[in-house]
C-alpha positions in Angstrom: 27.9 -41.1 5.4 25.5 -38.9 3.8 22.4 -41.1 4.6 23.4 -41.6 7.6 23.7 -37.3 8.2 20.6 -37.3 6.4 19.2 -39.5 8.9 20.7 -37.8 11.8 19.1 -34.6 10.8 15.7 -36.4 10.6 15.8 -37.8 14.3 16.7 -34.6 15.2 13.6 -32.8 13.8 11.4 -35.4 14.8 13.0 -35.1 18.6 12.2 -31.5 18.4 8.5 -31.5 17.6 8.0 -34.0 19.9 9.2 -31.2 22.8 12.8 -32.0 23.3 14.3 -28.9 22.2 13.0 -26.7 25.3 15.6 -29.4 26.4 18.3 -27.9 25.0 21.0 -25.7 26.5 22.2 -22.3 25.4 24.5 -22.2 22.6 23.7 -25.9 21.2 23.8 -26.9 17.6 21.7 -30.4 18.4 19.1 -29.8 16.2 20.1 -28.6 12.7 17.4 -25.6 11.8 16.0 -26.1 8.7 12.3 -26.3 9.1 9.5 -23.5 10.4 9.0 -25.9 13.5 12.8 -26.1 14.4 12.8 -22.5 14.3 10.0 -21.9 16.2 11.3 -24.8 18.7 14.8 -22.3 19.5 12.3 -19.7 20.9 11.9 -22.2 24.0 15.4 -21.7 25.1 16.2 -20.8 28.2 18.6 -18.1 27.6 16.0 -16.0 26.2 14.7 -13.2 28.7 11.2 -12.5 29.3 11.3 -9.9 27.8 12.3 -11.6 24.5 9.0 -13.7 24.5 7.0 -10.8 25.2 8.3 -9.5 22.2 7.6 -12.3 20.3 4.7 -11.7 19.5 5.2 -8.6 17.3 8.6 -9.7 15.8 8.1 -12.9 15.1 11.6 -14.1 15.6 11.0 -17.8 13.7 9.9 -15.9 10.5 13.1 -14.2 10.4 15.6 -16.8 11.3 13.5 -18.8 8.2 13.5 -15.6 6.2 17.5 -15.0 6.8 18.5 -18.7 6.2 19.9 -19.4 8.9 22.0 -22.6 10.0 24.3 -24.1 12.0 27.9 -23.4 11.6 27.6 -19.7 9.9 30.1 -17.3 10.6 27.1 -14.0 11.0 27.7 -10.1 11.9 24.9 -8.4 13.7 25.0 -4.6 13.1 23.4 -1.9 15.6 23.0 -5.2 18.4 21.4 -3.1 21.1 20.6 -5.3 24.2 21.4 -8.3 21.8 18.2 -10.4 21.5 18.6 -10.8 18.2 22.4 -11.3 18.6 22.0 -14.2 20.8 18.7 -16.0 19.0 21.3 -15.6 16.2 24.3 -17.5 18.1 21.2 -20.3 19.2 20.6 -20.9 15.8 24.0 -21.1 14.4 25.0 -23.4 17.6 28.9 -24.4 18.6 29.8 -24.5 15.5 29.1 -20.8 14.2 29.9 -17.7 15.4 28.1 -14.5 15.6 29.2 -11.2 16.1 27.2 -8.3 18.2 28.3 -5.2 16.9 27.8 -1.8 18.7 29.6 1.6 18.7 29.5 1.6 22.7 29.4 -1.3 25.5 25.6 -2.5 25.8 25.1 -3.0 30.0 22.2 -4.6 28.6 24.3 -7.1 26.2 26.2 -7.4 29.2 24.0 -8.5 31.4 22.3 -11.2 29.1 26.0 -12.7 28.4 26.7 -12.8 32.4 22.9 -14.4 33.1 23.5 -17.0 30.2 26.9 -17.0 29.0 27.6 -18.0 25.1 30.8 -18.7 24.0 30.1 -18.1 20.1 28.5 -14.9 20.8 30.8 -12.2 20.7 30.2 -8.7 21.8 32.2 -6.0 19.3 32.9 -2.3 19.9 33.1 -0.5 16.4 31.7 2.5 14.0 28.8 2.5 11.7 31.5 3.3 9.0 33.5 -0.3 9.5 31.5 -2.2 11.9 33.4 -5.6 11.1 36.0 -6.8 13.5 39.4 -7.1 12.8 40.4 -11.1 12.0 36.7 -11.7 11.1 36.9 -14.6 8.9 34.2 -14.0 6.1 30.9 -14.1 6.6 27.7 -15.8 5.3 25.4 -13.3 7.4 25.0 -9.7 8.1 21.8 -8.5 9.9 20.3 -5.2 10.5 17.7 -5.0 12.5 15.2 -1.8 12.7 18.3 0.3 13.0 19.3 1.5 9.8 16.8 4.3 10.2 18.8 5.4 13.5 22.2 5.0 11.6 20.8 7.8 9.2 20.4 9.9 12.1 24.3 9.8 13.1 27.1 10.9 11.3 28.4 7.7 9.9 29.2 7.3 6.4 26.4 4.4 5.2 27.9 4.6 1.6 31.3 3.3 3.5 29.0 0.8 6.1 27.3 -1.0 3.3 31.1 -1.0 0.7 32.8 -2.5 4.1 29.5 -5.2 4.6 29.6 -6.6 1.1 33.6 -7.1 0.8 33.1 -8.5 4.1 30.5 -11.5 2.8 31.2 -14.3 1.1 30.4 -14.7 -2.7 26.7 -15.7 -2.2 26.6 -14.1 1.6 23.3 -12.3 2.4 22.3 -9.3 4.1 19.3 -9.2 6.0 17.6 -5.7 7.1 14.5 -5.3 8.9 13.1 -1.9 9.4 10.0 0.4 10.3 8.2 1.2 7.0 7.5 5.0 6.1 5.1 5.9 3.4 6.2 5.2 0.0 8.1 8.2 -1.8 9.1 9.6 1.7 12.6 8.7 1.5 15.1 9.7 4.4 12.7 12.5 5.8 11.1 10.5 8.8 14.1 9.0 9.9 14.4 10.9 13.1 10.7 11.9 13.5 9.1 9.0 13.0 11.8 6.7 13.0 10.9 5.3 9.8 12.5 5.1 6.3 11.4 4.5 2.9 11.9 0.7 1.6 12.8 1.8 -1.6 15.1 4.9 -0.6 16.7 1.8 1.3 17.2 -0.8 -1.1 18.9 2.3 -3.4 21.5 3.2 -0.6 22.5 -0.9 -0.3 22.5 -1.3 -3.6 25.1 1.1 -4.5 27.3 -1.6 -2.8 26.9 -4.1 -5.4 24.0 -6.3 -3.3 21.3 -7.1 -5.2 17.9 -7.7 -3.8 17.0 -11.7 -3.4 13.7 -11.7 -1.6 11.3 -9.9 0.3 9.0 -10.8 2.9 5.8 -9.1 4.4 5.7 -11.3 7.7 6.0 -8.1 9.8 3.6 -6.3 6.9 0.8 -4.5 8.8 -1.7 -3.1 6.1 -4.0 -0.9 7.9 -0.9 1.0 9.4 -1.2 4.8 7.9 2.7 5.0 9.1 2.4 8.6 10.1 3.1 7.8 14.1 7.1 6.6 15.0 6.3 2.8 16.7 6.6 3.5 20.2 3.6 5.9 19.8 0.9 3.6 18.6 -0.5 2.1 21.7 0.1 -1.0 21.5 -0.9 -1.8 17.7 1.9 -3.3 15.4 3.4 -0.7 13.1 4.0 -1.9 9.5 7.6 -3.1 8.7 9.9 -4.2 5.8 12.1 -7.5 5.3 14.5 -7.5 2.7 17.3 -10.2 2.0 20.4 -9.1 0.3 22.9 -11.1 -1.7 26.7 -10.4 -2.4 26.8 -11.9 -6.3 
């Protein structure tokens, strides 16, 4: 049985690189992702908006499914979901088997609208607070992301101490927590959260840490070097601000 999965997983991933995958419908778990180019090959599906692949470009979404570790059948909480394009790259990538949660503290017209274009049935919109964004009856989970939002959750009045206490006991033993976000200058540490809508990596990794994760890895695929970080990322005309990946793990 094991060759034979083995085997299944290589026909699979040879079926993909050849150009099947922009084959493949929303929500399937055909193709097991476990390699850059199986990744890269969920970008092609057609439940993806335009706008997502314009985006692409600048957020390099295969780098961070590879950098989160994500695979089929995970059980994964997306906090701060937005529009959900990361939400529902997410639910791709974990296929029928997984489930994936889009958390938000108000209804997303946006999410919405994505869900009613290209409906996904393990993609599930959530309405909650920053201070216990996981849904009741949530089994435990393997994955929490955060993407470029932790600096706006400074901004509100939620309790983050509580947010991050609530996102480890949700975890399994071994879970991760992935957050992405726009880098300020080192040293700076809450202080351009609303102005420049940027936060310190290290003032960061100190407020999740208090939690009890510990940091696993970093990654610098979104690193932009020659950024001076002193404009918020919608003001820099088109160049790439410089931003941080760090993966979490529950011990």
């Amino acid at each position: 049985m094991k060759i034979q999965n083995r085997l299944t997983r290589r026909l699979a991933h040879t079926a993909i690189v050849l150009g099947v995958a922009a084959l493949i419908g929303p929500g399937s778990a055909q193709a097991a992702p476990e390699t850059a180019a199986q990744y890269q090959a969920l970008l092609a599906n057609p439940a993806r908006t335009d706008a997502d692949r314009k985006d692409d470009a600048k957020r390099k979404p295969a780098q961070f499914l590879e950098f989160a570790q994500v695979a089929p059948g995970m059980k994964v909480l997306d906090v701060a979901a937005g529009g959900g394009s990361t939400s529902e790259l997410l639910a791709l990538a974990v296929g029928d088997g997984g489930e994936v949660w889009a958390q938000g503290t108000k209804p997303s017209a946006s999410l919405a609208k994505r869900l009613g274009e290209h409906p996904q049935a393990n993609l599930h919109p959530v309405i909650a607070t920053f201070d216990d964004p996981v849904p009741a009856g949530t089994p435990p989970l393997d994955l929490v992301t955060l993407v470029m939002n932790y600096h706006d959750i400074v901004n509100t009045p939620a309790n983050r101490e509580a947010m991050n206490k609530r996102l480890y006991e949700a975890l399994k033993p071994g879970g991760h927590f992935v957050v992405i976000d726009n880098a300020a200058k080192a040293g700076s540490g809450l202080k351009d959260t609303e102005t420049l809508h940027r936060i310190d990596e290290a003032a960061l990794i100190a407020e999740v840490s208090k939690a009890g994760f510990v940091v696993e890895a970093k990654s610098d695929y979104l690193h932009v070097a020659d950024d001076p970080r002193e404009l918020p990322f919608f003001k820099m005309d088109g160049r790439p601000d410089d931003k941080f990946a760090v993966r979490f793990v529950k011990k």
